[in-house]
C-alpha angles and dihedrals in degrees: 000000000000092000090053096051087038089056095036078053095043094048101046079051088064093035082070094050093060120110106214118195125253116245096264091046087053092045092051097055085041091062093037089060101043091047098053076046093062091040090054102042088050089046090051091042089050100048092040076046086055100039095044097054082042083061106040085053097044080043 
């Protein structure tokens, strides 16, 4: 049991060395993210768009 409390100390220890980002640093990831998410998903429906039309006219 000492190990246990030992570990649940030592990690709310770390917990409070954690630097959490601020709400426009955490919007701005956000739409970083959701945006390289669109630009992908459009890349890879393109190019499935390209190579499927390249098979049904070699098929």
């Amino acid at each position: 049991m000492k190990k246990f409390i030992n570990f649940l100390k030592n990690t709310v220890a770390e917990m409070k060395k954690v630097v959490w980002p601020n709400a426009q640093q955490t919007k701005r990831d956000t739409s970083v993210v959701i945006g390289m998410t669109v630009f992908f998903a459009a890349f890879l429906g393109f190019v499935d768009f390209v190579f499927q039309n390249l098979l049904s006219k070699l098929v």
